[in-house]
Legacy VTK file of the C-alpha trace (Angstrom):
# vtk DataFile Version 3.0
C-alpha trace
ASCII
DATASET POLYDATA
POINTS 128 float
-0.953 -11.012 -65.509
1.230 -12.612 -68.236
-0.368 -14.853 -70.630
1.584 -17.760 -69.528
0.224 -17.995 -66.405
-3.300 -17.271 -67.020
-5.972 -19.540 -67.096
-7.575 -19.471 -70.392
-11.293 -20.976 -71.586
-9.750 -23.203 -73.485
-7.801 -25.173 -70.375
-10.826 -25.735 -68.541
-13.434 -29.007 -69.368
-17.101 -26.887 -69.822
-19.445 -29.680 -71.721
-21.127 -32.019 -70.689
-19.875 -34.240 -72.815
-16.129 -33.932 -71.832
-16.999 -34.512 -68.207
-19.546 -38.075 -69.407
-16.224 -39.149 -71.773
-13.720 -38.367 -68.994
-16.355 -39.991 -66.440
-16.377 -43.139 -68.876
-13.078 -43.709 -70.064
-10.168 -42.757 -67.222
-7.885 -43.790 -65.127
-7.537 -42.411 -61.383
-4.646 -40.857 -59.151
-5.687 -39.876 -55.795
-4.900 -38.607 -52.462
-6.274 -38.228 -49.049
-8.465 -35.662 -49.763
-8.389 -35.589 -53.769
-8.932 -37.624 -56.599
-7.994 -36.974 -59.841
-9.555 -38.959 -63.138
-7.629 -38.320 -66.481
-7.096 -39.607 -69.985
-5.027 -38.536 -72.771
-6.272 -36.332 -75.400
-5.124 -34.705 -78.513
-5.935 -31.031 -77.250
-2.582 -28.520 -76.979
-2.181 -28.648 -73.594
-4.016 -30.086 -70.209
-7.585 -28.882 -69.537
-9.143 -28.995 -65.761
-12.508 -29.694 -64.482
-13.622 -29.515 -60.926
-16.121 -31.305 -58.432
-16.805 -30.529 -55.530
-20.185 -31.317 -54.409
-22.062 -30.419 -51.466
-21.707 -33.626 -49.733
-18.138 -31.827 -49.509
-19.119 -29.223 -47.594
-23.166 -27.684 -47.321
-20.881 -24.166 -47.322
-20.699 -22.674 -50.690
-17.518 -20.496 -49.231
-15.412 -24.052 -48.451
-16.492 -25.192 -51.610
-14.945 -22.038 -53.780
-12.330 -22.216 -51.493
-11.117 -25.584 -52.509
-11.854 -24.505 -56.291
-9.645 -21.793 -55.850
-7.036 -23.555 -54.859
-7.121 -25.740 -57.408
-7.247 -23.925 -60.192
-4.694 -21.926 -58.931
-2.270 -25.150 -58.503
-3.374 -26.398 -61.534
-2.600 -22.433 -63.466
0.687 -22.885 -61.916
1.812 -26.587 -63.132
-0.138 -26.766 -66.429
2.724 -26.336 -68.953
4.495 -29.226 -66.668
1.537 -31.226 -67.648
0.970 -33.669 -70.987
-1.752 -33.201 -72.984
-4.844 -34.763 -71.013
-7.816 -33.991 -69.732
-8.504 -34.033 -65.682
-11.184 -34.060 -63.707
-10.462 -33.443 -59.828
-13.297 -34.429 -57.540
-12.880 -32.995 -53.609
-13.535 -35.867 -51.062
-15.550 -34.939 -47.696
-11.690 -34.853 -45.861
-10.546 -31.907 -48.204
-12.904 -29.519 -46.589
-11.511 -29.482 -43.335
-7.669 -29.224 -44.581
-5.703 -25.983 -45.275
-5.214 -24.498 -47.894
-1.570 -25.477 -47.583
-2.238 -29.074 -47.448
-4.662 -29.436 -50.397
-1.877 -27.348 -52.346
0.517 -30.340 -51.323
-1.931 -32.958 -51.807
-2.485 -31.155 -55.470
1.429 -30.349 -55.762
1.683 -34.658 -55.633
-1.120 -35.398 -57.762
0.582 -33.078 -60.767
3.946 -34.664 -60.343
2.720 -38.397 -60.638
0.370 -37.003 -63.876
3.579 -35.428 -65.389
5.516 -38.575 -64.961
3.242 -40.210 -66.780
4.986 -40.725 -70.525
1.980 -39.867 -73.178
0.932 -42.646 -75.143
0.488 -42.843 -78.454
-1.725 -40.071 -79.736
-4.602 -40.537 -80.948
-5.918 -41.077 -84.777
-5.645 -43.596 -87.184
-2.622 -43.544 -88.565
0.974 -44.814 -87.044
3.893 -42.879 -86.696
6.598 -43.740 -87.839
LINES 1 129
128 0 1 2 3 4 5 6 7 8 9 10 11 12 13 14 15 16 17 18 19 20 21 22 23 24 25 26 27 28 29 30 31 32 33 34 35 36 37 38 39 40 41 42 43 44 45 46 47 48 49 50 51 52 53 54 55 56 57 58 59 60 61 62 63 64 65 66 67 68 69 70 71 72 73 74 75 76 77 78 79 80 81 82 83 84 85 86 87 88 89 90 91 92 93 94 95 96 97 98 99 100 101 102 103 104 105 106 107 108 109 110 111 112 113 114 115 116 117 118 119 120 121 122 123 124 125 126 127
């Protein structure tokens, strides 16, 4: 596997703390079956974080299934994305879809958060 299309540590949300921040300050994009909270950040690139809870699905296979296949979409459009963090929580619909649809579902949700233009980055001073 190249490099570019891995899926390293440092693209994925693992504190606590940047789940509670992301949790407390975001806005939302969502589908059917997905939703997806984000803000900006001032990391390099896009980082992911996942939920899917057993409400979802009491199956821990459909579960990993649906985290497969979005960490997979999300390994595939990351360098599309701007610099944010996003959390993508599974709704009780996404467990009975294919993986085909949720990769649609996903393939939308990307192309809305790339269309977003990045605000100004954060700091304290202006640019100029």
């Amino acid at each position: 596997m190249t490099a570019a299309l891995s899926l390293p540590r440092t693209a994925r949300l693992l504190r606590p703390g940047d789940f509670t921040a992301l949790r407390v300050q975001s806005k939302r994009a969502s589908s059917r079956c997905l939703l997806a909270e984000y803000r900006p950040t001032a990391q390099a690139s896009a980082r992911l974080g996942m939920a899917v809870s057993r409400r979802v699905s009491k199956l821990a296979v459909v579960r990993n299934r649906i985290r497969r296949v979005i960490r997979e979409s999300f390994r595939l459009h990351r360098a599309n994305l701007p610099c944010m963090d996003i959390l993508v929580i599974a709704r009780t619909l996404a467990a009975e879809q294919t993986n085909a649809c949720l990769r649609e579902e996903l393939e939308s949700l990307w192309s809305r958060l790339a269309a977003l233009k990045q605000t100004d980055p954060p700091g304290t001073m202006r640019a100029d």
